[in-house]
VOGUBA-824556 format. One record per residue (C-alpha): residue number from 1; chain; x, y, z. Coordinates in steps of 0.02 Angstrom, whole numbers, padded with zeros to 5 digits. Layout:
! residues N
> num/chaine/east/north/up
> NUM/A/X/Y/Z
...
//
This chain:
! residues 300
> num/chaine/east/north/up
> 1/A/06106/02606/-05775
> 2/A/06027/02746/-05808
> 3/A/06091/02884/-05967
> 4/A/06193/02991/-05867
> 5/A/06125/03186/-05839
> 6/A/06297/03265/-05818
> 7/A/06340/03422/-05899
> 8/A/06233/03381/-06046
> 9/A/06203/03590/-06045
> 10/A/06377/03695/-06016
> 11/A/06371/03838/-05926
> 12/A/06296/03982/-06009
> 13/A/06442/04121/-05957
> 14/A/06630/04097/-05995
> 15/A/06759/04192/-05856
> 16/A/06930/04220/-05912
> 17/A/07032/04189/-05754
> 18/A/07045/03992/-05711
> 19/A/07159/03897/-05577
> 20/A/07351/03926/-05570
> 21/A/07424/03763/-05563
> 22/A/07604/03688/-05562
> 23/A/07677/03669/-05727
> 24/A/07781/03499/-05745
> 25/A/07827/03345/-05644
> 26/A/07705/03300/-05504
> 27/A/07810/03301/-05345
> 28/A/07968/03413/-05371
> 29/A/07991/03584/-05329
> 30/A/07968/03729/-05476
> 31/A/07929/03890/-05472
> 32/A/07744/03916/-05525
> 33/A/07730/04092/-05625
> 34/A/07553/04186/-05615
> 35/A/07489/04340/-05558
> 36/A/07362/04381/-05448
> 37/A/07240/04499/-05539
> 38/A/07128/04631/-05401
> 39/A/07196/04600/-05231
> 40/A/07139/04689/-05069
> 41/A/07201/04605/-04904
> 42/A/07375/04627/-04861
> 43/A/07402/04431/-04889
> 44/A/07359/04377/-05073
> 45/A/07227/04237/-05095
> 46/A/07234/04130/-05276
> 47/A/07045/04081/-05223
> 48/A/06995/04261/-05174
> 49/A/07073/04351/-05319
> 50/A/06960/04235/-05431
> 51/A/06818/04264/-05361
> 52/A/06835/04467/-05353
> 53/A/06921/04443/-05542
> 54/A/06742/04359/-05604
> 55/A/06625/04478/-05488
> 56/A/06710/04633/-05584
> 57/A/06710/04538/-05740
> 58/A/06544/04505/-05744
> 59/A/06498/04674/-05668
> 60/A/06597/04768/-05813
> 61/A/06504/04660/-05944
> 62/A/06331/04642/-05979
> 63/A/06338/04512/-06046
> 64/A/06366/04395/-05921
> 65/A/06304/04357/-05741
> 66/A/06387/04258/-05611
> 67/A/06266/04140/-05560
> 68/A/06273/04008/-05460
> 69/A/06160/03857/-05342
> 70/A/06175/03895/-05171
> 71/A/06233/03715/-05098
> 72/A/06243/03656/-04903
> 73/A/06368/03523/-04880
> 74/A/06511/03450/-04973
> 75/A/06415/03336/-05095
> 76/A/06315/03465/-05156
> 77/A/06466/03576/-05184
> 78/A/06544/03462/-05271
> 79/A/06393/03427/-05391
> 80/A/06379/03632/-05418
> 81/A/06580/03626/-05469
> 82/A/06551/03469/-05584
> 83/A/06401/03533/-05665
> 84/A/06506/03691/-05713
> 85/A/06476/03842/-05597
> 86/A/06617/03940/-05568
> 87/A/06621/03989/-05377
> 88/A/06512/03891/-05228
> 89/A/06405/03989/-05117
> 90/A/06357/03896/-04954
> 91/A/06188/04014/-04905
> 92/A/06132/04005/-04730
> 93/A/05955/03984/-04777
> 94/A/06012/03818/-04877
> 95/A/06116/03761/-04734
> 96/A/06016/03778/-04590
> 97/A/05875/03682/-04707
> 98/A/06031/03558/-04692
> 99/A/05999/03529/-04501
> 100/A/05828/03516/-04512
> 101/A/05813/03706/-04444
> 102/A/05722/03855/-04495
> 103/A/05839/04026/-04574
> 104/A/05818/04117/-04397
> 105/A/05968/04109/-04335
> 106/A/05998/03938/-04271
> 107/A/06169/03887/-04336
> 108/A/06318/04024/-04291
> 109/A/06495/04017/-04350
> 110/A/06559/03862/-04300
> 111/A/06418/03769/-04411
> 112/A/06477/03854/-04553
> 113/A/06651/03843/-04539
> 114/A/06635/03642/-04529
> 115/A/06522/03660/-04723
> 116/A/06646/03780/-04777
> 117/A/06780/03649/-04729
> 118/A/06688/03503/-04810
> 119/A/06657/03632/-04980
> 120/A/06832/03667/-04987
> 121/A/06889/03504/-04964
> 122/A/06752/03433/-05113
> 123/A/06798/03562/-05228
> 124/A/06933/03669/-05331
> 125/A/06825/03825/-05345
> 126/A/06821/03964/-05261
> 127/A/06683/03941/-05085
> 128/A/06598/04097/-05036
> 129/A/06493/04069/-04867
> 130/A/06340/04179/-04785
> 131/A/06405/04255/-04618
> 132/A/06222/04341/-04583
> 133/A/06261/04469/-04461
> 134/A/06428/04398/-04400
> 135/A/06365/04325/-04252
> 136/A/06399/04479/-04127
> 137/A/06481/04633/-04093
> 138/A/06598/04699/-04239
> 139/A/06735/04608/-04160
> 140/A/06640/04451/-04172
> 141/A/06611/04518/-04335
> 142/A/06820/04532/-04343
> 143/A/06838/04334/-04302
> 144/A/06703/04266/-04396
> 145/A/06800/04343/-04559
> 146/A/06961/04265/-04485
> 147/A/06900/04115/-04467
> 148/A/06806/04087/-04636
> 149/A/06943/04122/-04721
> 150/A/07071/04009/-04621
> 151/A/06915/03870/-04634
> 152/A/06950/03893/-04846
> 153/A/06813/04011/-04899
> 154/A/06838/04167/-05021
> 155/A/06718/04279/-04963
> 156/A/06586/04308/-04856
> 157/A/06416/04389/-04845
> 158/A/06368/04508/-04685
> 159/A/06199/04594/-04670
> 160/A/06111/04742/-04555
> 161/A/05970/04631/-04470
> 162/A/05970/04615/-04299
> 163/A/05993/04441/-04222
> 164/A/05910/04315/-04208
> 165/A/05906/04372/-04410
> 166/A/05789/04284/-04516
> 167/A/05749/04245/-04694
> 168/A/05743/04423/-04795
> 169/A/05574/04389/-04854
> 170/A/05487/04345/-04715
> 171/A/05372/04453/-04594
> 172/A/05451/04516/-04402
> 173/A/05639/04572/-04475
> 174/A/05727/04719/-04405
> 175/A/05872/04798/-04441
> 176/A/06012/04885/-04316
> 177/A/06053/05067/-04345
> 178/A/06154/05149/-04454
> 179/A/06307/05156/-04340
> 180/A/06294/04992/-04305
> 181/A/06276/04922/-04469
> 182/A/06423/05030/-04530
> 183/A/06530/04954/-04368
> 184/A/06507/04797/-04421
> 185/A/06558/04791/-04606
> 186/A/06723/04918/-04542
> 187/A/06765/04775/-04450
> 188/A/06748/04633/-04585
> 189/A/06843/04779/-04697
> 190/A/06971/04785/-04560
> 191/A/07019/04593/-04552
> 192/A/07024/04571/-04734
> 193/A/07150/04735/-04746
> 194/A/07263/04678/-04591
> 195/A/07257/04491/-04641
> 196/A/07229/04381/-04790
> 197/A/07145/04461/-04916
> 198/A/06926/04413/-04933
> 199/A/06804/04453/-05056
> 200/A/06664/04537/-04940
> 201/A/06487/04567/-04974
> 202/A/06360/04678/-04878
> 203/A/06185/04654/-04875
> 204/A/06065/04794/-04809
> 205/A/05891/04721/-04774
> 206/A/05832/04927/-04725
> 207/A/05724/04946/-04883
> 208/A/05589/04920/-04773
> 209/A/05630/05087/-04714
> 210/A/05630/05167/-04866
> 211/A/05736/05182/-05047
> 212/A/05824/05331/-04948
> 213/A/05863/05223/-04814
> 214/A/05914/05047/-04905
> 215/A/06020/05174/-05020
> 216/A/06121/05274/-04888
> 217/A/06178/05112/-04796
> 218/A/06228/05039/-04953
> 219/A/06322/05190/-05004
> 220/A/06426/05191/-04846
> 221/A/06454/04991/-04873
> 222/A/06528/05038/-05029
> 223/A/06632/05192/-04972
> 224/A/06694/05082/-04809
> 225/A/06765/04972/-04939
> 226/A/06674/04814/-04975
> 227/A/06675/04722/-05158
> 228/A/06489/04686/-05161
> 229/A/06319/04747/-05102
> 230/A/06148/04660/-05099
> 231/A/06006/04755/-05065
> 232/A/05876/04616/-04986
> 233/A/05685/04617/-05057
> 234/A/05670/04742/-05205
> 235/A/05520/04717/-05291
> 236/A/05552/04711/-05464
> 237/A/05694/04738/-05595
> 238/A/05650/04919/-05635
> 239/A/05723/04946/-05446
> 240/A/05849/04828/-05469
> 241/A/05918/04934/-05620
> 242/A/05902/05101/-05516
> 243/A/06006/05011/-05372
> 244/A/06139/04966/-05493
> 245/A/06153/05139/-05581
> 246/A/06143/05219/-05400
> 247/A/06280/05105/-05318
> 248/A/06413/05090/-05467
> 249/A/06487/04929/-05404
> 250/A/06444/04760/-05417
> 251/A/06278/04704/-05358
> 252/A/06211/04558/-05313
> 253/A/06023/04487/-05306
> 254/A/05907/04317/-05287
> 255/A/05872/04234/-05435
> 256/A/05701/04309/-05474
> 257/A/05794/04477/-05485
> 258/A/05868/04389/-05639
> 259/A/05919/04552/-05751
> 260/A/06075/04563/-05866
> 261/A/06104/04744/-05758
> 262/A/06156/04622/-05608
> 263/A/06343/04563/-05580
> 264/A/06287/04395/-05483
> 265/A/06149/04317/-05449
> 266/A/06111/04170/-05324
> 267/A/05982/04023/-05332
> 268/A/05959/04010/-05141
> 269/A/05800/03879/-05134
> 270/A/05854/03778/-05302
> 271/A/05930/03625/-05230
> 272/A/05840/03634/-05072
> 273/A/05679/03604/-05161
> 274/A/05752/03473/-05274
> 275/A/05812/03379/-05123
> 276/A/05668/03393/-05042
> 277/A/05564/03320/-05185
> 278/A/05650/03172/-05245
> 279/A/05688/03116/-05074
> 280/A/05475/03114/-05048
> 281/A/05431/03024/-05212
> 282/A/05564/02890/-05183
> 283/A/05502/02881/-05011
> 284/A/05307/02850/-05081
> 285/A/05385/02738/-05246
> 286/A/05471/02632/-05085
> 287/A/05297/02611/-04994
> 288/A/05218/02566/-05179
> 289/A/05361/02420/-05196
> 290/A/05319/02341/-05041
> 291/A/05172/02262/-05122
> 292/A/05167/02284/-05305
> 293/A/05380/02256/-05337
> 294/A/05545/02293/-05341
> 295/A/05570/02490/-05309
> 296/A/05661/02591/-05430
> 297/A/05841/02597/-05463
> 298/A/05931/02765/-05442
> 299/A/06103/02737/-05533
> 300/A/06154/02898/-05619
//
């Protein structure tokens, strides 16, 4: 067998707030004291409350960034978790890759629910999932928030394209208009405040409108009342570092954004590419073996 690759590097950021668990006996009943630190919704989460506890942790100090692998099933989740990440972020770009299927708007809500469903049950961390542009009108908006959250996800991520949305960086993306994009994060607002509480993010994808433009919509994100706000595609870190001392809340941004200025940060092609490689070398080492030996053993 081969020397096992597991955590031999710990995560580089520590986060203060773990999971509450039961104190004594497996099996019989006991009160379980713990607070829930920065609740919203008007039913408390233990999962969301982590996951908006680290986000303004990490957006407070500089020090650290909540990172994290964007996975796309269950088995990946549950490698993030064991490798040490502290929350689980299933990105529609990664899962649509999944399904053999471009990020242009192929997979809807009920696609994701079933990953979120296999994340949750794979892991102990706190799942956050990418809603794009919630599938609709703002009420669709309404029930895709619903049902994430009754599926086992945290939080949820919901952009300004219009659909079919596609991969921020790539040519032929629109965006809706200001009204509409403001409708629909009211509405994701609305469900978490009326229902179980749910870390939300908004994404704006309008910079390609202008810094004005990408700035105002993220403004009124923030004064609607979401915990979060990615602004897709800037260029460099010097606007990265404007955005954050613009915004004042936590911001959010792909890994090449990488900047201690940034609150989280997501590694949306990581494990997609990795997949993607070893599966085609073991494919060519299994062609090799047919006539020159035994293939290789994969055992860790």
């Amino acid at each position: 067998m081969s020397k096992s690759i597991v955590n031999t590097v710990s995560y580089p950021f520590k986060f203060d707030q773990g999971p509450i668990t039961k104190p004594g006996k497996p099996g019989v009943t006991e009160d379980a004291a713990g607070s829930l630190l920065n609740v919203r919704g008007k039913i408390p989460s233990l999962q969301v409350s982590r996951l908006r506890t680290m986000m303004l942790e990490a957006a407070k100090d500089p020090s650290k960034i909540l990172g994290h692998c964007c996975s796309y099933d269950g088995l990946s989740s549950r490698l993030v978790e064991e490798a040490g990440f502290p929350m689980i972020f299933l990105a529609g770009y990664t899962v649509a890759n999944a399904y053999g299927l471009p990020d242009t708007g192929y997979i809807a809500m009920a696609e994701m629910c079933d990953k979120i469903q296999e994340a949750c049950r794979q892991t102990t961390v706190p799942v956050m999932a990418d809603g794009d542009t919630g599938y609709g009108s703002p009420m669709n908006v309404k029930r895709t928030v619903q049902c994430f959250a009754h599926a086992g996800a945290a939080g949820i991520m919901i952009e300004d394209q219009a659909w079919p949305k596609r991969c921020g960086h790539t040519k032929g993306k629109s965006v809706v208009s200001r009204g509409g994009g403001f409708a629909r994060i009211q509405a994701a607002c609305d469900a978490r405040d009326e229902e179980q509480d749910f870390f939300l993010l908004a994404r704006t994808d309008a910079l390609m409108h202008g810094w004005e433009e990408a700035m105002a919509r993220a403004l009124e994100f923030k004064r609607i009342g979401v915990d979060a706000v990615f602004v897709e595609a800037l260029p460099d870190r010097e606007a990265m570092a404007k955005c954050v001392k613009e915004l004042d809340m936590p911001v959010f941004a792909n890994s090449k954004m990488e900047t201690p200025v940034l609150a989280r940060v997501a590694y949306p092609w990581t494990l997609t590419a990795a997949k993607l490689k070893s599966i085609r070398e073991m494919l060519e080492a299994l062609k090799k073996s047919m006539i020159v030996g035994a293939p290789p053993m994969i055992l860790s």
